[in-house]
Backbone bond lengths (Angstrom), bond angles and torsions (degrees), N, CA, C in turn:
res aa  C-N    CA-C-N  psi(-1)  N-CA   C-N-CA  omega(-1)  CA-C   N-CA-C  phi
1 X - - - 1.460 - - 1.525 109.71 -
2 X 1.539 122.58 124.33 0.941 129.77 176.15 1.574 134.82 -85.43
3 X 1.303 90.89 -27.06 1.752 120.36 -174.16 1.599 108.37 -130.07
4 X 1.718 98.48 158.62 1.718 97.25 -169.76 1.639 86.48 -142.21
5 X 1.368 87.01 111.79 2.298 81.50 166.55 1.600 107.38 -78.30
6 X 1.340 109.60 167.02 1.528 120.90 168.24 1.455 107.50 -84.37
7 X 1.071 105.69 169.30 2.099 99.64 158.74 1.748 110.16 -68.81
8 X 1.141 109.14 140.85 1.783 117.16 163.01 1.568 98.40 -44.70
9 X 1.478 117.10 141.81 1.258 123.04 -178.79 1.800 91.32 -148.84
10 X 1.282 92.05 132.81 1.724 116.97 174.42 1.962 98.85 -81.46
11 X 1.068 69.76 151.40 1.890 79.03 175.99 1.984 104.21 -88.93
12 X 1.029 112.04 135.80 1.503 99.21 160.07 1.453 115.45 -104.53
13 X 1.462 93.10 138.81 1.765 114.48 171.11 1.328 108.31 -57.95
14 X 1.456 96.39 136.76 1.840 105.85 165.13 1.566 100.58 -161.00
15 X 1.330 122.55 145.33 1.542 140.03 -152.91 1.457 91.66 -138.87
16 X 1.795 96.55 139.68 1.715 117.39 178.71 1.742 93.00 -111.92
17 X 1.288 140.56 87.14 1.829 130.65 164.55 1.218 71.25 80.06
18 X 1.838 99.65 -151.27 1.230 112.59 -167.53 1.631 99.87 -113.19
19 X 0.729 117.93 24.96 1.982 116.73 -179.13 1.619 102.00 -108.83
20 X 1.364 118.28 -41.20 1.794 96.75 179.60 1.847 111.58 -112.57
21 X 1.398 96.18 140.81 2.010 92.86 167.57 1.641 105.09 -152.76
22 X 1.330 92.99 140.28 1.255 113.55 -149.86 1.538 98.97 -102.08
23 X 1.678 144.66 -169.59 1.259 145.49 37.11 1.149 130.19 -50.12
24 X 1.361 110.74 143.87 1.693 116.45 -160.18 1.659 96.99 -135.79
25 X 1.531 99.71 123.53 1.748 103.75 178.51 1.799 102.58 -124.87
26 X 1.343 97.40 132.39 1.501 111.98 -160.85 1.723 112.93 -93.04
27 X 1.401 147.69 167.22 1.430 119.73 174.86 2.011 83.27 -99.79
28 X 0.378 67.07 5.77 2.050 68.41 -174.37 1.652 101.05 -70.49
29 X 1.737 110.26 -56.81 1.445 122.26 175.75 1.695 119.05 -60.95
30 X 1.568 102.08 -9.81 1.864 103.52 168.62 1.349 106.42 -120.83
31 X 1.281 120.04 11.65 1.740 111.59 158.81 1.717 95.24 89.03
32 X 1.256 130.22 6.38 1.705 100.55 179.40 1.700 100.76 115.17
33 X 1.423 115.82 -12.04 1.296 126.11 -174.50 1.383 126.28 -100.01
34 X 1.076 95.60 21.21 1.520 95.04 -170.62 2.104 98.20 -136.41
35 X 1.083 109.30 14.40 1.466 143.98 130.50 1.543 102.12 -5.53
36 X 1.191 139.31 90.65 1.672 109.56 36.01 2.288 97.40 -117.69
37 X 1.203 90.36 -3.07 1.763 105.45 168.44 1.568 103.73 -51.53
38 X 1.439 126.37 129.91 1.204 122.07 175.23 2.441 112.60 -93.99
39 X 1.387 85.68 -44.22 1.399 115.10 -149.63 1.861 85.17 -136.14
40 X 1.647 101.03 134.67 1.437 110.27 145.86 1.520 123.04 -162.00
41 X 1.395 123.22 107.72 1.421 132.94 -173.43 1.352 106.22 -96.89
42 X 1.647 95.38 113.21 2.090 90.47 175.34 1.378 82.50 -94.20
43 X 1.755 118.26 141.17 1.305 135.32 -148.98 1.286 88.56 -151.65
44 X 1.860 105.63 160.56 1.428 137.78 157.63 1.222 111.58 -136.31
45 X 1.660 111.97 119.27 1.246 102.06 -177.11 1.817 102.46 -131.51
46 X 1.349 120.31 137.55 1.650 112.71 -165.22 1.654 100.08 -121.02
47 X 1.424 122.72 -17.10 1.548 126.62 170.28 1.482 117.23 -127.34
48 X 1.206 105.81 143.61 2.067 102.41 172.24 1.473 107.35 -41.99
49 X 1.314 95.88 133.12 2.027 102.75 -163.58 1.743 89.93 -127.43
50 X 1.608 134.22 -43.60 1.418 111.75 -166.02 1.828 106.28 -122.81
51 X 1.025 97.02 -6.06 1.683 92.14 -178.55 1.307 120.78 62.27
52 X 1.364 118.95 -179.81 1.647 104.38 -168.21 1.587 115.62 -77.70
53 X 1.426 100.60 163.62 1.682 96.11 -158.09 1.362 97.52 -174.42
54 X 1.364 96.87 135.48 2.021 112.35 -177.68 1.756 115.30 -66.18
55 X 1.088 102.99 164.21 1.936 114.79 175.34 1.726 85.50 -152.36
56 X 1.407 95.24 127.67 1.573 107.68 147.36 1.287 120.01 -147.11
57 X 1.359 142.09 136.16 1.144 135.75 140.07 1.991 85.32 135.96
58 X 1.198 129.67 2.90 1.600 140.94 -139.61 1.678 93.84 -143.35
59 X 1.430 83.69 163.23 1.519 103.48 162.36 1.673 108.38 -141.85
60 X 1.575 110.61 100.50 1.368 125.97 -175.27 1.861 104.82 -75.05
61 X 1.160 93.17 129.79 1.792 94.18 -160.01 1.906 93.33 -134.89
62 X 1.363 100.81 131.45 1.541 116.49 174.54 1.070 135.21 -132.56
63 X 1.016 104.34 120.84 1.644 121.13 -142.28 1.822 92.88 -107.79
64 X 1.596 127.62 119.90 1.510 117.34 152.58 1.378 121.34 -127.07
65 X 1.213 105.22 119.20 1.377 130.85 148.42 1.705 126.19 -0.04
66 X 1.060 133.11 69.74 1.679 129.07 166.26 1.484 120.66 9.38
67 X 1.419 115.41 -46.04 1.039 114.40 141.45 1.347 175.33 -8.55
68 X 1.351 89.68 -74.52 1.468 112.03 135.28 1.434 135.25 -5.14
69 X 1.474 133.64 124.24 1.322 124.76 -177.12 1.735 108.98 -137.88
70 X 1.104 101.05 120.55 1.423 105.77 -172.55 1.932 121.53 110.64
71 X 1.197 96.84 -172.95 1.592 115.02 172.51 1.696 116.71 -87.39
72 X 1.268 117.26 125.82 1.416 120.46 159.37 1.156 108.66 -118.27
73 X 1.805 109.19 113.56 1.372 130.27 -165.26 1.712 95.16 -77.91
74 X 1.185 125.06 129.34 1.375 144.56 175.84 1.612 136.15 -120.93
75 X 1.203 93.99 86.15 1.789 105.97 -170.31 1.117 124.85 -121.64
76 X 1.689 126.27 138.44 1.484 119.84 -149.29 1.919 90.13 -149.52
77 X 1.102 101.32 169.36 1.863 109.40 -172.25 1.715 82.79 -98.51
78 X 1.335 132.57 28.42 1.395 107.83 147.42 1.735 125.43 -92.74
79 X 1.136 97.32 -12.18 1.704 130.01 -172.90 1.533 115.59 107.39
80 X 1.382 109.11 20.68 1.485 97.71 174.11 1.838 116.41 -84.01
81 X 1.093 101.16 131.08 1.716 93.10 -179.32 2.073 100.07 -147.33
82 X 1.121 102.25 96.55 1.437 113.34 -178.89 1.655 117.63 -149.74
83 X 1.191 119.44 177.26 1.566 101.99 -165.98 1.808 101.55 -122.88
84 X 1.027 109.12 123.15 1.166 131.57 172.71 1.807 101.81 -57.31
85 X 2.116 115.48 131.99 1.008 131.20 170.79 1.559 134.51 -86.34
86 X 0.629 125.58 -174.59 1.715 122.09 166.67 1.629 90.87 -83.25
87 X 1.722 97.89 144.22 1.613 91.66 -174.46 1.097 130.89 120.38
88 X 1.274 101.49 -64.51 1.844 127.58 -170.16 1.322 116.29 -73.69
89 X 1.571 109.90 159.70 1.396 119.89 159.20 1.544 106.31 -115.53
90 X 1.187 114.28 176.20 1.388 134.53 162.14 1.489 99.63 -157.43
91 X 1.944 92.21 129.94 1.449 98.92 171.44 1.540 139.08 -121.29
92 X 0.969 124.75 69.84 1.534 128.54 -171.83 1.016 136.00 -13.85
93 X 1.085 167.83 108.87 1.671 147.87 165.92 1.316 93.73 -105.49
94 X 1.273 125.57 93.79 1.217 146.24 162.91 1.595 97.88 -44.43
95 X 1.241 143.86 -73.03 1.317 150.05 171.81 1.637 98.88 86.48
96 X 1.368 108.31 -121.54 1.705 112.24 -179.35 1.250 115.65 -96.03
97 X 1.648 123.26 15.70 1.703 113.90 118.49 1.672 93.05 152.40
98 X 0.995 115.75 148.78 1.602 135.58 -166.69 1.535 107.92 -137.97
99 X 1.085 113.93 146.80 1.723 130.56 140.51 1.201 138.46 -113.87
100 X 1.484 111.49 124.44 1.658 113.67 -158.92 1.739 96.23 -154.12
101 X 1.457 69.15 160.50 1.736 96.49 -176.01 1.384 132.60 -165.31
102 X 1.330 107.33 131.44 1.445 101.14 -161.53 1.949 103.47 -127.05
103 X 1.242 126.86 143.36 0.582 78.34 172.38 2.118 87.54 -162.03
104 X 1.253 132.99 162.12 1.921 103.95 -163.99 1.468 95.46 -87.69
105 X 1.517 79.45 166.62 1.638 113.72 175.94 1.407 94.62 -49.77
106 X 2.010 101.26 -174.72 0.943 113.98 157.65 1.640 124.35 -74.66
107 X 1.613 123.65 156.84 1.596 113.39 -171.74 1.628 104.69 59.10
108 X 1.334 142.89 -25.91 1.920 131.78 -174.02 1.683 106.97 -51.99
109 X 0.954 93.40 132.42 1.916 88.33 162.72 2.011 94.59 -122.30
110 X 1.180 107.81 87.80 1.831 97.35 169.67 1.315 111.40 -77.20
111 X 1.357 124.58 155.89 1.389 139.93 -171.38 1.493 91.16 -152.38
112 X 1.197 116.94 141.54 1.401 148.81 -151.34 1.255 139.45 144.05
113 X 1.610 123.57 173.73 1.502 127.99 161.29 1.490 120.91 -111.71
114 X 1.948 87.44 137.77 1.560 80.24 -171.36 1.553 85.79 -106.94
115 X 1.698 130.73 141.62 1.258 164.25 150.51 1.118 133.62 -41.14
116 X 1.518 149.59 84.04 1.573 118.64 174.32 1.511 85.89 -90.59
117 X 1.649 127.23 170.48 1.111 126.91 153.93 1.340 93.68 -141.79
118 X 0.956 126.62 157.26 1.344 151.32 -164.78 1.970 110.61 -89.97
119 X 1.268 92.74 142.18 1.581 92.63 176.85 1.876 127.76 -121.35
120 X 0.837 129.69 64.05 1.175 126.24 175.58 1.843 115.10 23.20
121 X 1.169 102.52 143.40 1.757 85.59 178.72 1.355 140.04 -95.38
122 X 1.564 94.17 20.00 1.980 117.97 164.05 1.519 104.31 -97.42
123 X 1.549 113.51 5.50 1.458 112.45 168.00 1.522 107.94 -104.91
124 X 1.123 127.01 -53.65 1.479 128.59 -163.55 1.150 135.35 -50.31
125 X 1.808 115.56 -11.18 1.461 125.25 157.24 1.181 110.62 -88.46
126 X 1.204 125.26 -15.86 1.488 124.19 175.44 1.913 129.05 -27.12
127 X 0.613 140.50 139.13 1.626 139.90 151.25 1.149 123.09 -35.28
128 X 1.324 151.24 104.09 1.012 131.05 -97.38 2.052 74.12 -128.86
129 X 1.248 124.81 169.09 1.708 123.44 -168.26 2.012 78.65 -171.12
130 X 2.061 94.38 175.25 0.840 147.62 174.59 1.112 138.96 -139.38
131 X 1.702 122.70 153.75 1.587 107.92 -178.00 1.536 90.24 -144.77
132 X 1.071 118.18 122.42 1.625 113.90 171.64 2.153 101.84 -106.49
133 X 1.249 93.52 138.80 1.237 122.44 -174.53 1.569 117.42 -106.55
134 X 1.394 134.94 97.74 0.747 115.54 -175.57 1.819 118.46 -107.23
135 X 1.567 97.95 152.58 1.880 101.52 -164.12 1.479 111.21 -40.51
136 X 1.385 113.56 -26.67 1.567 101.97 -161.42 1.779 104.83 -84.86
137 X 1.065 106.67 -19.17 2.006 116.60 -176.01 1.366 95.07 -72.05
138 X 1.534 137.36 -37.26 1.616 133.06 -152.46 1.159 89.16 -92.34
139 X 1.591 109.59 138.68 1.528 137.14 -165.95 1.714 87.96 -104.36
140 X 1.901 86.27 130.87 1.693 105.66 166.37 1.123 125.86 -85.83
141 X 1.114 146.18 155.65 1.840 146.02 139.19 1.419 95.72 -108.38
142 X 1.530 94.90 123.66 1.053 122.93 158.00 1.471 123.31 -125.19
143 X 1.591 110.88 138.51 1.853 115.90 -167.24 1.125 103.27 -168.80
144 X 1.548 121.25 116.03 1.450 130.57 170.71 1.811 116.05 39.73
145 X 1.401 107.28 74.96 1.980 95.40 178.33 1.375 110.77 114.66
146 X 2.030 97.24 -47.02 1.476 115.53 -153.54 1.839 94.64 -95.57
147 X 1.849 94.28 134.58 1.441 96.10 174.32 1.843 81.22 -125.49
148 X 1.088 144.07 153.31 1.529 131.47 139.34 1.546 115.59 -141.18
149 X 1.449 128.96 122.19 1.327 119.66 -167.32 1.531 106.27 -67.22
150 X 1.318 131.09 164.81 1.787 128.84 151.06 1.702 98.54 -108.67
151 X 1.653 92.25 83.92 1.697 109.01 158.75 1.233 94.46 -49.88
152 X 1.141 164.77 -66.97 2.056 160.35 -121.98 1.373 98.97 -170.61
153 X 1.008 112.54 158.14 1.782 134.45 168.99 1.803 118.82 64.66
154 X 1.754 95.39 -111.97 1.075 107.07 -169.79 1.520 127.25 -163.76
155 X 1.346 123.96 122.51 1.481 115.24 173.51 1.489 118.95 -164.55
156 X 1.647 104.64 156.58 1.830 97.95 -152.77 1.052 145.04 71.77
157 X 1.744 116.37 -6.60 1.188 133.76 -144.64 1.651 123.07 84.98
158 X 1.016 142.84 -14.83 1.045 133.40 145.06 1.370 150.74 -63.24
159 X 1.210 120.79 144.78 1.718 114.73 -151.84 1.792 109.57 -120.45
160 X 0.971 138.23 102.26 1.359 148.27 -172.73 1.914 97.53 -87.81
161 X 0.952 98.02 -158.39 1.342 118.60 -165.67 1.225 116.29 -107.63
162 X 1.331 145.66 109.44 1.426 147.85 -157.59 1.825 116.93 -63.20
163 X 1.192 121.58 116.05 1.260 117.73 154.45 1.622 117.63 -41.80
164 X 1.187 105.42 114.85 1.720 144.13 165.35 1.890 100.45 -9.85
165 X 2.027 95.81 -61.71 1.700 81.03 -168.95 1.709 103.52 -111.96
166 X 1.316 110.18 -80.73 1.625 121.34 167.93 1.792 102.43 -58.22
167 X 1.414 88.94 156.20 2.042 93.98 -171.51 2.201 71.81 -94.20
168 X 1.476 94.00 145.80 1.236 139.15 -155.60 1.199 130.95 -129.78
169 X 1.652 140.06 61.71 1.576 117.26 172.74 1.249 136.40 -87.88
170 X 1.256 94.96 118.63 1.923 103.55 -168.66 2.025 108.09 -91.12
171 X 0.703 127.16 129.44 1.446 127.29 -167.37 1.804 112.31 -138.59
172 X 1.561 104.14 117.75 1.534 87.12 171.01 1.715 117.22 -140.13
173 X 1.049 89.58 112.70 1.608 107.42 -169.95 1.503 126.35 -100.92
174 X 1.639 106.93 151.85 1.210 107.37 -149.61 2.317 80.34 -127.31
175 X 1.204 119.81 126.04 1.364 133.99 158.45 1.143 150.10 -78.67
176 X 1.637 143.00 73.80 1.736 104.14 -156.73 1.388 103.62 -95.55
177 X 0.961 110.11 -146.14 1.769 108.30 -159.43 1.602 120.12 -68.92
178 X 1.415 141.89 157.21 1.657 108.48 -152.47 0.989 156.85 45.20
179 X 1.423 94.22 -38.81 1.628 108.86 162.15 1.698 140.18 -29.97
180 X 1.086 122.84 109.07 1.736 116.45 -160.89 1.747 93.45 -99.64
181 X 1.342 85.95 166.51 1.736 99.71 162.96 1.719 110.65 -154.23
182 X 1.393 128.49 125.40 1.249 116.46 178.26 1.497 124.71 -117.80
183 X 1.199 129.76 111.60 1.556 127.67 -168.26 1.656 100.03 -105.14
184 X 1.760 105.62 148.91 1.754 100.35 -179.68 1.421 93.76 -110.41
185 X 1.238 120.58 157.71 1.228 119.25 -179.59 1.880 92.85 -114.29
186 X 2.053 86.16 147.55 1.623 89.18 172.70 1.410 118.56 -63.43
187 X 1.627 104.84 -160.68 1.328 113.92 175.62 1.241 105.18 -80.21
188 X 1.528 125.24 133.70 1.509 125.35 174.52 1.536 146.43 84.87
189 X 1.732 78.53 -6.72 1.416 115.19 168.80 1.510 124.84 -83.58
190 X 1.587 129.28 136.69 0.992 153.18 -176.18 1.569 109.43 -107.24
191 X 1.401 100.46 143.82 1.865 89.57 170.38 1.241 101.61 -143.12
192 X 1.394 118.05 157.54 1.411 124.70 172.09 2.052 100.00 -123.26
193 X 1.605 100.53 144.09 1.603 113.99 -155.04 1.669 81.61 -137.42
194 X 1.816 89.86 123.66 1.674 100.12 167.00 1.266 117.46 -127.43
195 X 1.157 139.00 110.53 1.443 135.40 168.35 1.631 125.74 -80.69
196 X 1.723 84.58 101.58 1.282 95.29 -165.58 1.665 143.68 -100.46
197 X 2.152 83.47 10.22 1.852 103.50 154.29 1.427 77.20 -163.50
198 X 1.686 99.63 144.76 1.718 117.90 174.03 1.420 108.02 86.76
199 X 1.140 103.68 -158.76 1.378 142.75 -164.73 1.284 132.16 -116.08
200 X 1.429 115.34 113.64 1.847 110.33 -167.24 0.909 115.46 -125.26
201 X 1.320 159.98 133.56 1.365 170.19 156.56 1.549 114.06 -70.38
202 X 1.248 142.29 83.83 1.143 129.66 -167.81 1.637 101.08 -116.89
203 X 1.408 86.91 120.14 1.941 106.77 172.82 1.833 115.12 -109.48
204 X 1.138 111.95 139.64 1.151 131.64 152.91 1.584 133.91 -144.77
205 X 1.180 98.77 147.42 1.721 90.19 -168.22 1.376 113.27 58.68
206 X 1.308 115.78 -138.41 1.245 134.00 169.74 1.716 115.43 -77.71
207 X 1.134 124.84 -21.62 1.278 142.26 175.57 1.455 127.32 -70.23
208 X 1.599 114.88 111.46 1.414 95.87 168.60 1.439 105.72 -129.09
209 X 1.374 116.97 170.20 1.397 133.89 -171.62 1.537 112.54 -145.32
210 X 1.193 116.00 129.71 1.775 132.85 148.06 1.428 126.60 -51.25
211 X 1.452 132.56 106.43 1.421 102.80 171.93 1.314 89.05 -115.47
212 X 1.118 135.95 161.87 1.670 168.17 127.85 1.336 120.79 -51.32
213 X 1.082 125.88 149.19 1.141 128.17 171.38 1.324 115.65 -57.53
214 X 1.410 100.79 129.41 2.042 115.55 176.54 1.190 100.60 68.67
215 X 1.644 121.46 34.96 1.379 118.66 174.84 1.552 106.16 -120.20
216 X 1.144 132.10 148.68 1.768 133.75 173.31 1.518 99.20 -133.31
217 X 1.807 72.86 171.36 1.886 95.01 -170.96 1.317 117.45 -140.51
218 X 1.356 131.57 114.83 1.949 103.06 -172.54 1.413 87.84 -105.60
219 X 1.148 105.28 165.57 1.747 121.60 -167.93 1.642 90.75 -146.86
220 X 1.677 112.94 125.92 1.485 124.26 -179.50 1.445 97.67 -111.99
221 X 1.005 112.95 116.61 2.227 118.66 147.54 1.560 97.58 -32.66
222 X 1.195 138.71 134.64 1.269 153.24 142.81 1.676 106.06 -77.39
223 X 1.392 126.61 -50.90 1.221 109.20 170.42 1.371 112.19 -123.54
224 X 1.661 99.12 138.10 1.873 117.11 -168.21 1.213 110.78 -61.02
225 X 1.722 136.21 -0.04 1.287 127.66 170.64 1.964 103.90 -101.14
226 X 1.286 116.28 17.97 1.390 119.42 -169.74 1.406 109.73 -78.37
227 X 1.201 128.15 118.67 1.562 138.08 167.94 1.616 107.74 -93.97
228 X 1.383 87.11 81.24 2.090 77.98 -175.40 1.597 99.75 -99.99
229 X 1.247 102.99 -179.60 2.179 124.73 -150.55 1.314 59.56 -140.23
230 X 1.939 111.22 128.94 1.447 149.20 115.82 1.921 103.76 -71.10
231 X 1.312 89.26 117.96 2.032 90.84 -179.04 1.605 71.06 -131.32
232 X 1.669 90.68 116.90 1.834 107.36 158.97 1.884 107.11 -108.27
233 X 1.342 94.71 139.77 1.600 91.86 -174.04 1.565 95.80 -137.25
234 X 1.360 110.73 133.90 1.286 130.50 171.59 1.656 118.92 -63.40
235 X 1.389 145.18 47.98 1.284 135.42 -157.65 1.568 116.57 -72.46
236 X 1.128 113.27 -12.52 1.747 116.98 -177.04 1.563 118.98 -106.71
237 X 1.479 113.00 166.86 1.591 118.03 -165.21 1.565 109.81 -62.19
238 X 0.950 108.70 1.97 1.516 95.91 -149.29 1.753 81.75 -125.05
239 X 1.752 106.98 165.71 1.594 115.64 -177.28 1.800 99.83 -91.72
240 X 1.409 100.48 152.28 1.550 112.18 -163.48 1.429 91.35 -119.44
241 X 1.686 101.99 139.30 1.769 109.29 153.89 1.470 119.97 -124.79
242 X 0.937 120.53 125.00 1.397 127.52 171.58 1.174 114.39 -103.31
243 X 1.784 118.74 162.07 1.434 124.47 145.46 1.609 114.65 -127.81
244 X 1.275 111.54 163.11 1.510 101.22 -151.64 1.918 90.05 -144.05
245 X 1.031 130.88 137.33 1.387 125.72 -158.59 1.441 102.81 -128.89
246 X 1.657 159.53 118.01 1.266 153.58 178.60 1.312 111.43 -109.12
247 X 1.583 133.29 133.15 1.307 115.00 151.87 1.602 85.72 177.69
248 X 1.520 96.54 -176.23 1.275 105.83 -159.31 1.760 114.03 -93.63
249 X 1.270 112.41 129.19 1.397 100.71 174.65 1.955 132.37 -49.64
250 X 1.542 111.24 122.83 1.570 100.90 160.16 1.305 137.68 -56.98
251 X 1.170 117.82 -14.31 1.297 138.43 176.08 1.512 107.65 31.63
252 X 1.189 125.31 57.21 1.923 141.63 179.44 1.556 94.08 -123.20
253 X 1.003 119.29 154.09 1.605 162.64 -177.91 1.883 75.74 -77.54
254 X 1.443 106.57 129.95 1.797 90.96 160.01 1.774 82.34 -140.49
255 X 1.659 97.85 -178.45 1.586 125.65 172.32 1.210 105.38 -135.69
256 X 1.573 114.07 117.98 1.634 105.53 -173.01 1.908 93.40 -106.15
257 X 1.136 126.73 161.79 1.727 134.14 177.90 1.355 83.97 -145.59
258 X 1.245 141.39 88.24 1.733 122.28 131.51 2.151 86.69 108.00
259 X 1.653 84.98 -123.34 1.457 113.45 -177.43 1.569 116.78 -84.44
260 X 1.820 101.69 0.68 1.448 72.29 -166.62 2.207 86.85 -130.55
261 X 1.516 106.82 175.02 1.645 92.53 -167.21 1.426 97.30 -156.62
262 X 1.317 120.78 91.30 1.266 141.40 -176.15 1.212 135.32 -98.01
263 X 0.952 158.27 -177.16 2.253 142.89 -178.69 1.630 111.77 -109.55
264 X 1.500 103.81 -3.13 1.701 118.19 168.47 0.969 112.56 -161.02
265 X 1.304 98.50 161.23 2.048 119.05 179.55 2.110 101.65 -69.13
266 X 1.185 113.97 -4.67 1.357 126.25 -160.26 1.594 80.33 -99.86
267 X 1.234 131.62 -71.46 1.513 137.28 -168.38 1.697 101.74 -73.48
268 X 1.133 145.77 -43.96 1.359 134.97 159.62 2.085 110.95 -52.33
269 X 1.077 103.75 -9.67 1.935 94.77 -174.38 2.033 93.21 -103.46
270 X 1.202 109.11 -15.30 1.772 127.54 -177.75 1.271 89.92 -65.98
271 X 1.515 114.63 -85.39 1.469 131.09 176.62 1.598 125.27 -33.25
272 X 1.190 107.74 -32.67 1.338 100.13 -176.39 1.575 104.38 -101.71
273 X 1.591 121.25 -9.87 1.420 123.96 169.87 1.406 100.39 -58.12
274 X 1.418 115.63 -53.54 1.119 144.99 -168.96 1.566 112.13 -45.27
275 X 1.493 132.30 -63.37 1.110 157.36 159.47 1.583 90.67 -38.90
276 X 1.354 133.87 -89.26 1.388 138.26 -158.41 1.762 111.87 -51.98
277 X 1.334 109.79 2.58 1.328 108.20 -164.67 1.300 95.33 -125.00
278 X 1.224 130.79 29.92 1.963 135.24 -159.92 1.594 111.04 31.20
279 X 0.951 129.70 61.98 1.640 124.11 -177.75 1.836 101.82 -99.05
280 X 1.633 105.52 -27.85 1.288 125.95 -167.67 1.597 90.45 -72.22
281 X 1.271 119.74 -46.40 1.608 105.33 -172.68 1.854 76.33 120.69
282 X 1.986 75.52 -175.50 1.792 102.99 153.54 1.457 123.82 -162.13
283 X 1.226 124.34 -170.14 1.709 126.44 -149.29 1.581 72.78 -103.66
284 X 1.257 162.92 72.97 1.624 141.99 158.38 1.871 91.34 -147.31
């Protein structure tokens, strides 16, 4: 056996007032497998819901949806202050600690995922940077049904734009009925697969699996020379979207508190000294 799925895991609902609602998928709910992703909420948010607010030790990553209607105002204590499109990512490396905030225009309804990913701990003092991505630069494949953007990296032959710290494939695909899509994963790479309207059929190897809507799956290489085929297949009436995430596990002991995701309760009490003392900066 080359590959190891997780169990299917449902997202649970959780609501901010009436302007944000979430599914929220935990790495706790896939056992350690969903590596090097900490946190992922596919969200709708239509009014400012958290205000400004620190990241350290992370790379806060935002992912929107085509969908999408309007401006998502995007401001961080590095001096970035511009408005995020339908489409786009923006990627943080919070590093040894940031303040940011995003939050829509007036009239925006954004729909998307917001990201923690995890940083190894020769990253987390780092200087903390960004990369904003915009929808029209990310290269499509398109084939019979199959539309899927390359938000980051690479697949099929196509080449997106590199994640900031760890190499990264971000993928977001759209299915219609029958319709297949097949991505290979590198050596050493792990992926986590969310179906996030419809119905997905996901095979590998000898293995296949069902996901449901607002359901995910992480799938680990057991061995680091493994070239495994993700084959997603559309089996139901209706059109399917997924997102599908690749990269290599950190494999560190971490402590997550909130916004910030450190390798001890000793370095999370640093960080937040840290934060309370303006070291983070601010959005003015």
């Amino acid at each position: 056996m080359t590959t190891q799925m997780s169990t299917v895991v449902t997202g649970n609902t959780f609501k901010i007032g009436n302007a944000f609602s979430a599914l929220a998928f935990r790495e706790k709910d896939f056992f350690g497998a969903m590596d090097p992703l900490v946190m992922v909420d596919h969200y709708t948010m239509t009014q400012p819901t958290f205000g400004a607010h620190p990241h350290a030790g992370l790379s806060a990553v935002s992912i929107l949806f085509e969908d999408s209607v309007g401006e998502f105002h995007n401001q961080d204590s590095l001096g970035n202050d511009f408005a995020l499109m339908p489409g786009d990512l923006y990627w943080l490396n919070a590093g040894s600690g940031v303040v940011h905030d995003e939050a829509p225009r007036n009239s925006a309804r954004i729909h998307g995922l917001q990201v923690f990913v995890n940083l190894p701990a020769s990253l987390k003092r780092n200087t903390p940077s960004a990369l904003h991505v915009k929808s029209s630069t990310m290269p499509v494949y398109e084939n019979q049904g199959t539309r899927v953007r390359i938000v980051l990296g690479e697949s099929n032959g196509l080449t997106g734009q590199s994640a900031p710290t760890l190499p990264m494939t971000i993928l977001d695909g759209k299915l219609a009925q029958q319709s297949t899509f097949s991505h290979q994963l590198n050596e050493r790479e792990s992926a986590w697969v969310y179906a996030i309207k419809g119905e997905l059929t996901l095979s590998i190897n000898d293995e296949q699996i069902t996901l449901s809507e607002g359901q995910a799956i992480a799938v680990s290489q057991l061995n680091n020379k493994a070239l495994s085929q993700l084959l997603l297949t559309n089996t139901s009436a209706k059109p399917a979207h997924f997102a599908l995430f690749a990269g290599e596990p950190v494999k560190e002991p971490f402590v997550q508190k909130g916004p910030f995701v450190m390798n001890s309760q000793a370095e999370i009490e640093k960080v937040e000294a840290e934060f309370a003392s303006g070291k983070f900066g601010s959005l003015e």
